[in-house]
C-alpha positions as a printed Julia matrix, in Angstrom:
162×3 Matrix{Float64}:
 -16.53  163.29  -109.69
 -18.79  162.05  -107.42
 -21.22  159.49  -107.22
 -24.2   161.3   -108.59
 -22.31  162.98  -111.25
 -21.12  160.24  -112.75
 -24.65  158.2   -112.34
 -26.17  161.35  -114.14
 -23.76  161.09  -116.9
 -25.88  159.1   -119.46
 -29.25  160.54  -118.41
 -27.84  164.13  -119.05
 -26.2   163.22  -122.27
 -29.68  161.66  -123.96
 -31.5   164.64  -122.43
 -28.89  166.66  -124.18
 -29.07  165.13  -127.36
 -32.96  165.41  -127.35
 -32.66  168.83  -126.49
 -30.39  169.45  -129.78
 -32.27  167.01  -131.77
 -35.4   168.84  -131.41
 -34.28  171.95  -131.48
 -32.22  171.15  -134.81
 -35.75  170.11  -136.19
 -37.63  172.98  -134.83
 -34.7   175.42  -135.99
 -34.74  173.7   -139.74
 -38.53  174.09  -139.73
 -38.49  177.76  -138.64
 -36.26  179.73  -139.16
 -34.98  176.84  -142.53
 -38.61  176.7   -144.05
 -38.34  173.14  -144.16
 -42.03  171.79  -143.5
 -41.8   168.68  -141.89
 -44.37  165.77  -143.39
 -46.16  163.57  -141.12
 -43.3   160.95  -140.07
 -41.19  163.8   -139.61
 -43.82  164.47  -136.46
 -43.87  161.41  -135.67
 -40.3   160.45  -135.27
 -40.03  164.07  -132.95
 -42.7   162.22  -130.38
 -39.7   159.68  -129.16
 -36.97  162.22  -128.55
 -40.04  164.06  -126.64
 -40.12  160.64  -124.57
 -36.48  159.83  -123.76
 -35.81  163.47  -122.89
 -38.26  163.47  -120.46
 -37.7   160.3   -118.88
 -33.98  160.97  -118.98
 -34.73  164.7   -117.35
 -37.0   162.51  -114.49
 -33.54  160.63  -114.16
 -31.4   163.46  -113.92
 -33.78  165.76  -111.69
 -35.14  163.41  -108.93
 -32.24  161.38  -108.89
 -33.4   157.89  -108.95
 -31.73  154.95  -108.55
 -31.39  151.15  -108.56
 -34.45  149.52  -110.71
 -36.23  153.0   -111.24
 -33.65  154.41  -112.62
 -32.89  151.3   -114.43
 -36.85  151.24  -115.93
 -36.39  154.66  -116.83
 -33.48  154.85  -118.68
 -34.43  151.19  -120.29
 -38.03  153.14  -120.98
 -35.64  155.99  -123.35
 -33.71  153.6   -124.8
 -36.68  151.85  -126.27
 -38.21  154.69  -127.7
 -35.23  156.24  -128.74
 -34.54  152.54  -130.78
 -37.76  152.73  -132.03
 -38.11  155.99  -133.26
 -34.48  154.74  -134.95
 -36.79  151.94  -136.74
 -39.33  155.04  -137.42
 -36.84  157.09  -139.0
 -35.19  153.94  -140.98
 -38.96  153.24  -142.3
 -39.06  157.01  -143.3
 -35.77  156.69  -145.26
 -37.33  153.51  -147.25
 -40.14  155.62  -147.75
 -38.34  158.38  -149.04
 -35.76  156.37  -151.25
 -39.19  154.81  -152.97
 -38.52  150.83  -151.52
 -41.69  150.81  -150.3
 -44.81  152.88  -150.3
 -45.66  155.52  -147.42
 -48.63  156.09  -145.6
 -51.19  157.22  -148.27
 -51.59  161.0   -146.36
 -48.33  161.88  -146.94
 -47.01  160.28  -150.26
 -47.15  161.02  -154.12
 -51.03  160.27  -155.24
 -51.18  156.8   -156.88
 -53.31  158.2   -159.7
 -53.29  161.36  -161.75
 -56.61  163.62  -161.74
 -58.58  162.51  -164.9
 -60.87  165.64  -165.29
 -60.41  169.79  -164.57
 -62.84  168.63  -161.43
 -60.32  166.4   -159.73
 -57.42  168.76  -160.65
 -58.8   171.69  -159.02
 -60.07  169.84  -155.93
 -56.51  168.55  -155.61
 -55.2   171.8   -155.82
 -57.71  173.27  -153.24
 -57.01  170.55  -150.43
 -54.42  171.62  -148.1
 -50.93  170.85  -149.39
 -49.0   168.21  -146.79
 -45.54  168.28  -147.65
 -44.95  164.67  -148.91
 -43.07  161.72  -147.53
 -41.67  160.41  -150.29
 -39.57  163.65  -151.32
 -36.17  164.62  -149.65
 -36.16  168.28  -149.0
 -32.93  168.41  -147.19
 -30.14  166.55  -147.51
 -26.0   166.46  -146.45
 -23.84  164.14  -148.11
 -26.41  162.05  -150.04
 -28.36  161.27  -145.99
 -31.28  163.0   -145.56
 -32.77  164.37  -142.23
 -34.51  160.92  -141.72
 -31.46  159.43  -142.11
 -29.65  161.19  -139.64
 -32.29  161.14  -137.19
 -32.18  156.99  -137.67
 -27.96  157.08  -136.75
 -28.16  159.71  -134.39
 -31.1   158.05  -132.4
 -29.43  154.35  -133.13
 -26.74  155.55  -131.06
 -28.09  157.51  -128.31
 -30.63  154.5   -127.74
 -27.74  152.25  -127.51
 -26.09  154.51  -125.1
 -29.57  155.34  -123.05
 -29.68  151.25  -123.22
 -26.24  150.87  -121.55
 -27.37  153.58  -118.98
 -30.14  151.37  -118.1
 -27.29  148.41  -117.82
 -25.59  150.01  -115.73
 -26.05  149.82  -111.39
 -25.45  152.77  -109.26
């Protein structure tokens, strides 16, 4: 391989994996029905980041400390959308409370009023529930190992001269 293939190697495999990422999330939403809550957004918007700094990478060919800054730039959103993700799973296993627009209500309606203008406001899919899951992880989870690792690997990327 040559020199630019082999410089492009970890760019192109974190723009890869935020290509299947997000298209893993948009496919589950879709065509799945599985609404995403609000730190399901959020945790998209750093796989949005890396994949476009990584495509930068890849497409204008940079090197030395641009390339470096870059790649150091994915890595560090890809680590903390990781933490994101992690504070999700917390969320979701009930160690800790979630934002209050996306988790269970603290209190129960007391009157027919409160009840019904519960039931009118628009219905967020909560934070605090699990609505997918594979082998006991849920889609939080993976999305905290699976951008763990490519944030580690986008990190060594930015490690590495050429």
């Amino acid at each position: 391989m040559t020199n630019i293939q082999t410089r492009n190697l970890i760019p192109g495999f974190v723009l890869l994996a935020a290509v299947s990422v997000l298209s893993a999330a948009y496919s589950a939403q879709i065509v799945g029905g599985v609404r995403p809550c609000v730190l399901c957004l959020y945790s998209r918007i750093p796989w949005f980041a890396a994949g476009g700094l990584s495509l930068l990478v890849v497409l204008m060919a940079f090197s030395g400390p641009l390339r470096r800054l870059l790649m150091l730039l994915a890595a560090l959103a890809l680590l903390g959308g990781a933490l994101l993700s992690g504070y999700h799973v917390g969320v979701e296993q009930h160690m800790w409370a979630g934002p209050g627009t996306c988790s269970a209500p603290e209190t129960m309606p007391m009157s027919l009023d409160q009840l019904n203008a519960m039931l009118q406001s628009a219905a967020q899919p909560r934070c605090d529930s699990i609505p997918w899951q594979m082998w006991g992880i849920s889609l939080a989870g993976f999305n905290t190992i699976i951008a763990s690792a490519v944030g580690l690997i986008a990190l060594a990327g930015a490690r590495r001269r050429g």
